[in-house]
Rosetta silent file (secondary structure, phi, psi, omega in degrees, C-alpha in Angstrom):
SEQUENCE: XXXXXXXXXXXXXXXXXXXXXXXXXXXXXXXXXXXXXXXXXXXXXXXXXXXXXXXXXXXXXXXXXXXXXXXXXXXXXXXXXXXXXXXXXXXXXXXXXXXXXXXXXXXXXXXXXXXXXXXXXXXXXXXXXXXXXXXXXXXXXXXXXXXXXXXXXXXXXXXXXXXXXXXXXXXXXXXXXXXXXXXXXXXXXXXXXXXXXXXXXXXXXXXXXXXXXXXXXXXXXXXXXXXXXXXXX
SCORE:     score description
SCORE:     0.000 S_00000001
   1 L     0.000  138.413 -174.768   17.954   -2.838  -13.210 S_00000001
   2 L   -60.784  141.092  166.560   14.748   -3.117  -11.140 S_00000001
   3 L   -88.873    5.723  158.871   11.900   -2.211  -13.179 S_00000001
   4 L   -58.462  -22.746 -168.610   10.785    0.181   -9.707 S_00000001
   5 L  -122.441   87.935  168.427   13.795    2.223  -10.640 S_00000001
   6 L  -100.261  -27.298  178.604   13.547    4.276  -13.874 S_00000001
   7 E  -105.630  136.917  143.922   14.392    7.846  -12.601 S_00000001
   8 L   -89.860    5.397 -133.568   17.447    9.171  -10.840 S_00000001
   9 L   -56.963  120.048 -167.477   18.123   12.378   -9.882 S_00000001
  10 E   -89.898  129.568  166.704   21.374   13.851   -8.907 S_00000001
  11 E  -100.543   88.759 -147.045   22.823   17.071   -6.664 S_00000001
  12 L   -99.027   66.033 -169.843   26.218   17.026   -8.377 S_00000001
  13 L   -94.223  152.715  173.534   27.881   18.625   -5.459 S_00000001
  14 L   118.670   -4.807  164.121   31.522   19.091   -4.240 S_00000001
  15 H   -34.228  -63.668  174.607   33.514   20.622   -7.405 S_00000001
  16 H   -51.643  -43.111 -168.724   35.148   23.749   -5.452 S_00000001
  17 H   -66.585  -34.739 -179.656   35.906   21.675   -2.318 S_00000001
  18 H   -60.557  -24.222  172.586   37.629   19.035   -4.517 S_00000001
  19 H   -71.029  -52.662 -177.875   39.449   21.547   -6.409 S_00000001
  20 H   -71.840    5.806 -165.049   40.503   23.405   -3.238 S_00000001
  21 L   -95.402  -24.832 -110.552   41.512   20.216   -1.532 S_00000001
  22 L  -143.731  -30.811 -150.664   43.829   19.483   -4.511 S_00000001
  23 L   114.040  -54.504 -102.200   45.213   23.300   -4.946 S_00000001
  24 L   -90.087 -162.852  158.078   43.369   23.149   -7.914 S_00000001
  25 L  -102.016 -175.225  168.935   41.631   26.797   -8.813 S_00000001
  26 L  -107.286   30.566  154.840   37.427   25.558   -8.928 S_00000001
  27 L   -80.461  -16.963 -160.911   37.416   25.832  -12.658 S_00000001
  28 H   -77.702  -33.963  167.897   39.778   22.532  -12.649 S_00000001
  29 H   -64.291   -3.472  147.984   36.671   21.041  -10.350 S_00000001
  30 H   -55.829  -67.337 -162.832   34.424   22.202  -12.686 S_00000001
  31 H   -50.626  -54.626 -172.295   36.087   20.529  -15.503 S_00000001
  32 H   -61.033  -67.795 -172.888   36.195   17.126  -13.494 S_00000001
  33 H   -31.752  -61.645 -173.833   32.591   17.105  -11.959 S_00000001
  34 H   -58.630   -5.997  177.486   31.671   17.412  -16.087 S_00000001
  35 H  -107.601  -20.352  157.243   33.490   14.169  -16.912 S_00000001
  36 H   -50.401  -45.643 -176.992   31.961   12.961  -14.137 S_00000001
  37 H   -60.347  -83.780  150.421   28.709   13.353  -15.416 S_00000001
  38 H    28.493  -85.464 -160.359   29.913   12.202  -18.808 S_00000001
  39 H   -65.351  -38.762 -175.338   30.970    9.124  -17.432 S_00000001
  40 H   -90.703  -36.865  163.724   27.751    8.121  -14.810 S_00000001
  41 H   -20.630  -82.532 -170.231   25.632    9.358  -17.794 S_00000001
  42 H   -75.629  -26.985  152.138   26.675    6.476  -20.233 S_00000001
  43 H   -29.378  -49.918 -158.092   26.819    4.263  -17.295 S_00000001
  44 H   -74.528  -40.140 -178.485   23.555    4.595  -16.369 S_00000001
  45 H   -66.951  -19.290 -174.260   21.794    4.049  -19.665 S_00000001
  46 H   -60.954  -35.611  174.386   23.998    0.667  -19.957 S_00000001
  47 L  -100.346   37.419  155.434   22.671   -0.280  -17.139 S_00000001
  48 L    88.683   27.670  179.340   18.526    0.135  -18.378 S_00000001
  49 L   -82.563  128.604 -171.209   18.030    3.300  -16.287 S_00000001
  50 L   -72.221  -33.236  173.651   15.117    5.421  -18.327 S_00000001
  51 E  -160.189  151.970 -155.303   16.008    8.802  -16.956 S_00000001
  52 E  -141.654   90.572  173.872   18.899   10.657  -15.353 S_00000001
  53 E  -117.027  125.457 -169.345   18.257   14.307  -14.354 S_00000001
  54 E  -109.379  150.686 -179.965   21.252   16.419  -13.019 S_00000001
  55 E   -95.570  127.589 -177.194   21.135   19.869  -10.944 S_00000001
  56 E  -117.616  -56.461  147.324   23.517   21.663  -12.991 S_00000001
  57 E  -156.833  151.872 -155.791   23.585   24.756  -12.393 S_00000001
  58 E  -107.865  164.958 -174.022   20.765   26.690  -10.059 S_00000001
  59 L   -87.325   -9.097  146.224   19.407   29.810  -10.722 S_00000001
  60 H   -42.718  -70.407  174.186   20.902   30.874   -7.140 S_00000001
  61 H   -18.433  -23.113 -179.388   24.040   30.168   -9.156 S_00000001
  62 H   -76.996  -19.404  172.300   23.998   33.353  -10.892 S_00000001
  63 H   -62.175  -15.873 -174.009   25.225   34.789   -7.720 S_00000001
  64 L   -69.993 -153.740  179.036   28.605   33.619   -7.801 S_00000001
  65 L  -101.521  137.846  172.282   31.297   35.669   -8.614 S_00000001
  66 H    10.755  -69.433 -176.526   31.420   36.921  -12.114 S_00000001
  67 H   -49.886  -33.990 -173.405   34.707   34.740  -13.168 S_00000001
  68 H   -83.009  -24.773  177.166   33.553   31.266  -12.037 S_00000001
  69 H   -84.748  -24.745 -170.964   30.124   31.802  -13.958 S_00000001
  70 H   -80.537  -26.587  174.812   31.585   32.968  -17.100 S_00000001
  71 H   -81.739  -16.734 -168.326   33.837   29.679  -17.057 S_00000001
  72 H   -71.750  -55.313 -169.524   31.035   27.585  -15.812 S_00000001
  73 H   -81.155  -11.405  174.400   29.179   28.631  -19.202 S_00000001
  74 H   -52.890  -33.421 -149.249   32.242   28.653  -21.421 S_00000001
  75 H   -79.724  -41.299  164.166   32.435   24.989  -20.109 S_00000001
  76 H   -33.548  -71.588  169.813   28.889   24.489  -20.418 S_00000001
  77 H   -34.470  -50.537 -172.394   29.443   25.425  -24.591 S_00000001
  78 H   -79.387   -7.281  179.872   32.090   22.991  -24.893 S_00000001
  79 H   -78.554  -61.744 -173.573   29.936   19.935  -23.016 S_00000001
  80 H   -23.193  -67.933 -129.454   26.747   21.193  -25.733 S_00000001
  81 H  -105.990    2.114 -176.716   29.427   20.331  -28.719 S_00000001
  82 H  -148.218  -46.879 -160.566   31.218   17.596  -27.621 S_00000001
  83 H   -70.791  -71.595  175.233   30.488   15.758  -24.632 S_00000001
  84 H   -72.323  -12.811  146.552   26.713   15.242  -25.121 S_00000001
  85 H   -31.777  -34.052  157.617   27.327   14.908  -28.565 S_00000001
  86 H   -57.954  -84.931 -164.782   28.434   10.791  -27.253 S_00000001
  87 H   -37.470  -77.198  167.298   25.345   10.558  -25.255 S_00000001
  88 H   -15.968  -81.955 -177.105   23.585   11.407  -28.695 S_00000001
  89 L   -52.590   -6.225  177.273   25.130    8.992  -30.324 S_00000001
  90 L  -104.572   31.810  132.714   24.421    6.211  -27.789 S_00000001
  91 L   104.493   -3.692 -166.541   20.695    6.653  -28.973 S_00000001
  92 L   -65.445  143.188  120.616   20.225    9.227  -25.389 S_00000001
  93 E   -26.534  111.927  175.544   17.408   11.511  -25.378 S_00000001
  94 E  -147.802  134.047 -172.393   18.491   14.818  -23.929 S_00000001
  95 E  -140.806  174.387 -165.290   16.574   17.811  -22.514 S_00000001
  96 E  -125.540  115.467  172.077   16.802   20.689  -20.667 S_00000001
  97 L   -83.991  105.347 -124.527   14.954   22.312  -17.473 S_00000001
  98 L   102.587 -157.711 -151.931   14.931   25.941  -16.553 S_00000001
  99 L  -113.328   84.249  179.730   14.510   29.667  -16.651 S_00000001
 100 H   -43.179  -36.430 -168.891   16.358   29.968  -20.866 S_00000001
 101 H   -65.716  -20.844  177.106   16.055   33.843  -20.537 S_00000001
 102 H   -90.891   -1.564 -175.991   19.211   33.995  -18.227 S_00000001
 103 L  -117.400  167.645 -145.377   21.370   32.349  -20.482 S_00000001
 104 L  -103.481  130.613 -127.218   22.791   33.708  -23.251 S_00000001
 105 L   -67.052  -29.277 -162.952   20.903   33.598  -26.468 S_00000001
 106 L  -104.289    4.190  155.859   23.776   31.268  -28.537 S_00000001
 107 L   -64.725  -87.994  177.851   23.464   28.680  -25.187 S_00000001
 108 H   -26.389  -62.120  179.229   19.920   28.433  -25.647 S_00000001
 109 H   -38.750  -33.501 -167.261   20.395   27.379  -29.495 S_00000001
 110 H   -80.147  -83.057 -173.577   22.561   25.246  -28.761 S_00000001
 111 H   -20.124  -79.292 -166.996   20.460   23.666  -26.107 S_00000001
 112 H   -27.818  -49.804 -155.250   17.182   23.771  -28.315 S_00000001
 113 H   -59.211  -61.393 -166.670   19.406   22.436  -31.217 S_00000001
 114 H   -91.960   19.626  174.363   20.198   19.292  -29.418 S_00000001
 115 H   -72.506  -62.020 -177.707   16.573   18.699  -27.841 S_00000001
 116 H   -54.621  -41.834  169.912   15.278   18.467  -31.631 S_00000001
 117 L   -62.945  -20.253 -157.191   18.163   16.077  -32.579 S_00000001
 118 L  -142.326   20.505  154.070   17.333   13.735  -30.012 S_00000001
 119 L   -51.249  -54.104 -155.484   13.631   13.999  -29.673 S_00000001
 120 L   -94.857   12.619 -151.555   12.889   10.782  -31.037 S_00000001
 121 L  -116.406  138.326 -168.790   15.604    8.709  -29.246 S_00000001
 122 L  -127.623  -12.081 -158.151   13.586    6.493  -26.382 S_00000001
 123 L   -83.459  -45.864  177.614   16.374    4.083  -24.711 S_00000001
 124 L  -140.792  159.868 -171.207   17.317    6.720  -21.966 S_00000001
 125 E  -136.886  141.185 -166.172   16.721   10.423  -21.274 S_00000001
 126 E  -123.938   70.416 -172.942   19.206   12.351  -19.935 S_00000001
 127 E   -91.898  126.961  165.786   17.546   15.895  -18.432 S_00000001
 128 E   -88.842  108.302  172.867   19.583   18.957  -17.426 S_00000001
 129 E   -94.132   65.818 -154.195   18.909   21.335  -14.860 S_00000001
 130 E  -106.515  130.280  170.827   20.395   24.708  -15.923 S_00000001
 131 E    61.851   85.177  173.402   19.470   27.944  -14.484 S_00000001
 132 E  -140.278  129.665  141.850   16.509   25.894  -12.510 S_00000001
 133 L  -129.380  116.483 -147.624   14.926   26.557   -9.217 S_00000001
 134 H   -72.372  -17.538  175.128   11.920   24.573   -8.673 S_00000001
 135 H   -74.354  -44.110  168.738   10.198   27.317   -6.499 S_00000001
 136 H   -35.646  -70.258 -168.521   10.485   29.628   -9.511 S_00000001
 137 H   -41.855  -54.668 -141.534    8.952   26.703  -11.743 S_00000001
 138 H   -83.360  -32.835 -172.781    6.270   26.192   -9.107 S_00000001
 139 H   -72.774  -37.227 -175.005    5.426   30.225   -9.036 S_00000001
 140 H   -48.065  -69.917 -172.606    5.678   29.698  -13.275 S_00000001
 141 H   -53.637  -33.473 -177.265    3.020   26.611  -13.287 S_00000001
 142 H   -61.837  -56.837  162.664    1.084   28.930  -10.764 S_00000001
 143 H   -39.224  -56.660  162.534    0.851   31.519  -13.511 S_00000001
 144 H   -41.202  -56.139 -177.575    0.862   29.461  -16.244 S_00000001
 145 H   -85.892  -22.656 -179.262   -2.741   27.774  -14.930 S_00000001
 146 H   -70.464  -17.711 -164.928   -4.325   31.151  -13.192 S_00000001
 147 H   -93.851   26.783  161.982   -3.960   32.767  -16.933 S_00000001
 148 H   -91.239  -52.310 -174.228   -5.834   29.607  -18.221 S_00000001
 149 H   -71.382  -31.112  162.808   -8.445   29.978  -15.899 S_00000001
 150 L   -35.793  -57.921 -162.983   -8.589   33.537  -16.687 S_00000001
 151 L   -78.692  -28.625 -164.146   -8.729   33.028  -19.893 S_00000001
 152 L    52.857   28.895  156.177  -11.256   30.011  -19.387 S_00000001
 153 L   -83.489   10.275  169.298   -9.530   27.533  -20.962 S_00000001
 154 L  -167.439  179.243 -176.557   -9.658   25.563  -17.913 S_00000001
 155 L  -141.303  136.273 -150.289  -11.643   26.024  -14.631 S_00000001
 156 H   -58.190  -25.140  165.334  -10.824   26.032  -10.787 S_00000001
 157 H   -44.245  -36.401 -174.089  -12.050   22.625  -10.629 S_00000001
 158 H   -82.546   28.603 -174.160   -9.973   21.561  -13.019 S_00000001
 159 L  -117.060   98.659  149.540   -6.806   22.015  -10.868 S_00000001
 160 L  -103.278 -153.304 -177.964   -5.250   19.107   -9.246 S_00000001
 161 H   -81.656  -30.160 -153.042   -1.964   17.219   -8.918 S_00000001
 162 H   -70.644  -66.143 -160.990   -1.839   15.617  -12.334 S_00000001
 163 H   -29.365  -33.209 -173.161   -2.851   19.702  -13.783 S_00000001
 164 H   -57.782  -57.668 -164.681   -0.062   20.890  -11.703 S_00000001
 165 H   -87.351    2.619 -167.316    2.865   18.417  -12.575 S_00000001
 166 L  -105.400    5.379  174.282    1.728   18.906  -16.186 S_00000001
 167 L   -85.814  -42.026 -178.150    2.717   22.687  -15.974 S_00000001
 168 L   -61.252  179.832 -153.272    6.335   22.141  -14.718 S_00000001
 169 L  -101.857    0.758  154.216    8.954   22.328  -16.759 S_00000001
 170 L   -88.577   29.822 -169.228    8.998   18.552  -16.175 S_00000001
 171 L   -68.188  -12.546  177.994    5.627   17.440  -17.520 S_00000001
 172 L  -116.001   18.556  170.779    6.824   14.770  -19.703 S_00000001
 173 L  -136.947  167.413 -163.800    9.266   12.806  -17.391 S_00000001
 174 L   -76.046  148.170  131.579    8.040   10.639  -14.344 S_00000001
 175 L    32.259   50.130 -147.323    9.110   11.464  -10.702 S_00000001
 176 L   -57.424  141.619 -166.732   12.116   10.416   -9.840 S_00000001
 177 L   -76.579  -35.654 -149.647   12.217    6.746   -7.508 S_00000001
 178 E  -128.880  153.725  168.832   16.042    8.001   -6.188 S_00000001
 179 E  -144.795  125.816  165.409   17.472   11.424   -5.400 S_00000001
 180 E  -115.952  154.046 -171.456   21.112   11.572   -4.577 S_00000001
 181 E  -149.206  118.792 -156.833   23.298   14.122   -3.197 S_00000001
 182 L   -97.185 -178.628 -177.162   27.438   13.818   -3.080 S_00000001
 183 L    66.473   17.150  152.490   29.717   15.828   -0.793 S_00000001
 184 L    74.313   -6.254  149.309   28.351   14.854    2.209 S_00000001
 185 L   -45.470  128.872 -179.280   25.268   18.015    2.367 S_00000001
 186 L  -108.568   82.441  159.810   22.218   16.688    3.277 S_00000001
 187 L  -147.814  166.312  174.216   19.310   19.539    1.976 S_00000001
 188 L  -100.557  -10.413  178.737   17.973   19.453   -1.490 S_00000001
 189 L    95.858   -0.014 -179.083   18.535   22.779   -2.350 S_00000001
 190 L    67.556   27.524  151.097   15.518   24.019   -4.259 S_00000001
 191 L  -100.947  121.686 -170.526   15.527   20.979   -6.544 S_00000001
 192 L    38.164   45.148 -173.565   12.565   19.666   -7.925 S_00000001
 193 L   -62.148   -8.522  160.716   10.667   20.175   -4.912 S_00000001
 194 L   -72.215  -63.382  170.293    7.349   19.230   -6.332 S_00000001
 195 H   -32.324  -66.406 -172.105    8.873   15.848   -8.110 S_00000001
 196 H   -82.404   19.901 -163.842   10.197   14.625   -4.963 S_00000001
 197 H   -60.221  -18.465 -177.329    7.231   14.338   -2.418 S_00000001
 198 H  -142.528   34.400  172.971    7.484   10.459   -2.359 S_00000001
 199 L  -106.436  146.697 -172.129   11.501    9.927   -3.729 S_00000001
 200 E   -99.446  125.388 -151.887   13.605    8.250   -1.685 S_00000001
 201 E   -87.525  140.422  163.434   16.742   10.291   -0.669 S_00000001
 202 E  -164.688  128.993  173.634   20.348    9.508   -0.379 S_00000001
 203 E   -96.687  109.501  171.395   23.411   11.314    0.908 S_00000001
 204 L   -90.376  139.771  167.457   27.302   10.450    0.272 S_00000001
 205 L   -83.147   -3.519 -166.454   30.141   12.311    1.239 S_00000001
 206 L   -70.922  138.728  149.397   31.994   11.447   -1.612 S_00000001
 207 L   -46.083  141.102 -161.816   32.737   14.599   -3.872 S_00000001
 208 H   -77.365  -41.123  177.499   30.747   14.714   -7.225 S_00000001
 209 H   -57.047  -30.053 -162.527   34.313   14.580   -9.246 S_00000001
 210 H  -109.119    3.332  166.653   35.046   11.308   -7.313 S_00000001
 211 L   -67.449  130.545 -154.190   31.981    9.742   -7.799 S_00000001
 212 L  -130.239  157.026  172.071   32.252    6.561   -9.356 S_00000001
 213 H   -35.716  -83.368  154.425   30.101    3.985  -11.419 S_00000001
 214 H    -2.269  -29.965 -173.226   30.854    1.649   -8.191 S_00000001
 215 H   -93.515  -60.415 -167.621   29.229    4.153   -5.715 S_00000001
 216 H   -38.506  -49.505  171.869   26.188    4.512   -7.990 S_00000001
 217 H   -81.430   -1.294  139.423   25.466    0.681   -7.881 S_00000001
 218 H  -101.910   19.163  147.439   25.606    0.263   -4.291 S_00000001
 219 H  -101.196  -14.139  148.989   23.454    2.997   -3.810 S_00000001
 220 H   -43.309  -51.489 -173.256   20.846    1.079   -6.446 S_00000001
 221 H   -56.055  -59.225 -153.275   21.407   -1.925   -4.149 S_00000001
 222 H   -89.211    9.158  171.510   20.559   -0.247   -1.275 S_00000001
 223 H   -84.734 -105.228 -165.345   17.577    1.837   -2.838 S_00000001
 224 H   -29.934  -22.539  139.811   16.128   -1.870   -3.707 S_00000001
 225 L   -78.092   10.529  161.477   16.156   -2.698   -0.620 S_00000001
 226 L   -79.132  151.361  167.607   14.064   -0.055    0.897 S_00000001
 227 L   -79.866   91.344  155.960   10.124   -0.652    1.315 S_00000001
 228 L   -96.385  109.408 -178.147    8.555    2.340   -0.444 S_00000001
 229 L   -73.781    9.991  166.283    4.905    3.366    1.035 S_00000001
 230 L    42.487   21.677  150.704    4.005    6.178   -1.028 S_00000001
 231 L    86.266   16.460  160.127    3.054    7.420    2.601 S_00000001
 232 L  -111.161 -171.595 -167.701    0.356    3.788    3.386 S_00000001
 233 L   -89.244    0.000    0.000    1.098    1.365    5.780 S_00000001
């Protein structure tokens, strides 16, 4: 792995259509898309990537209808207890991004539970973006620093980029170098919209269930071969 490329981020899109293409109902594309993950997860750290942050479920999400959210978080409980429970054990780091208060108080615990096991684990970090919309975050961080300044713990001077990114609910991982997005959408979607101001973007049509180790590493290939200018000549 390039050492230019430590962050990924992922739009893990295409569960329903893959279900409905199939028959399937979209909890069974639910199900898959999560083994998916699973699976490009422990890939990724094998192959020396430092961080992996997935859109997971958006706070727009809360909109669906009633049945598909209540299975989304049942499924969500059993990934907490079993599924990142691996990733633990392969030494992963794992944290969580978003608005906590919508999700239901033995979620959260869970969540919290396995940030604190796996604080201290450094070979890869594995960040989750449940119930996240980065314009909420950015109105949060807005808040977060006028009640500083209020307060005068800090002062309008002191407000720049670094104060800014150190407010988000990502202040302790870098930027991501790659942003990908399966199922053949091209928008981002209200993800990490701050983060990505210099990441270099790529869209597949492949479904998120059908995404494979293979796809990931030729889109690495062809991210190392782009020229990134951080917007110089």
């Amino acid at each position: 792995m390039s050492n230019e490329l430590q962050h990924i981020a992922i739009i893990m899109d295409g569960n329903g259509r893959w279900a409905k293409s199939r028959g399937l109902p979209r909890s069974a594309g639910h199900k898959q898309g999560a083994e998916t993950l699973r699976k490009i997860a422990e890939s990724a750290a094998d192959m020396g990537l430092k961080y992996l942050t997935v859109y997971a479920f958006s706070t727009e999400n809360w909109q669906r209808p009633q049945e598909e959210v209540d299975y989304l978080m049942g499924l969500l409980r059993q990934y907490l207890k079993s599924e990142l429970k691996e990733l633990q054990e392969h030494g992963a780091r794992i944290c969580f991004v978003g608005e906590r208060n919508m999700l239901d108080a033995d979620i959260v615990a869970q969540m919290a539970k396995i940030e604190a096991d796996t604080v201290d684990n450094d070979k890869f970090t594995l960040c989750i973006a449940l119930s996240y919309g980065s314009r909420q975050e950015i109105v949060a961080a807005v808040k977060n620093i006028a009640q500083a300044v209020k307060s005068g713990k800090n002062d309008i001077a002191d407000i720049n980029e670094k104060l800014i990114s150190d407010s988000l609910y990502t202040k302790n991982i870098p930027d991501p170098d790659l942003v990908i997005r399966t199922s053949g959408e091209q928008r981002i979607s209200n993800y990490l919209l701050w983060q990505i101001a210099y990441s270099e973007l790529f869209f597949t049509k492949t479904l998120w269930p059908d995404f494979t180790v293979d796809e990931l590493k030729s889109i690495i290939n062809e991210y190392q071969s782009r020229e990134r200018r951080y917007g110089k000549v």
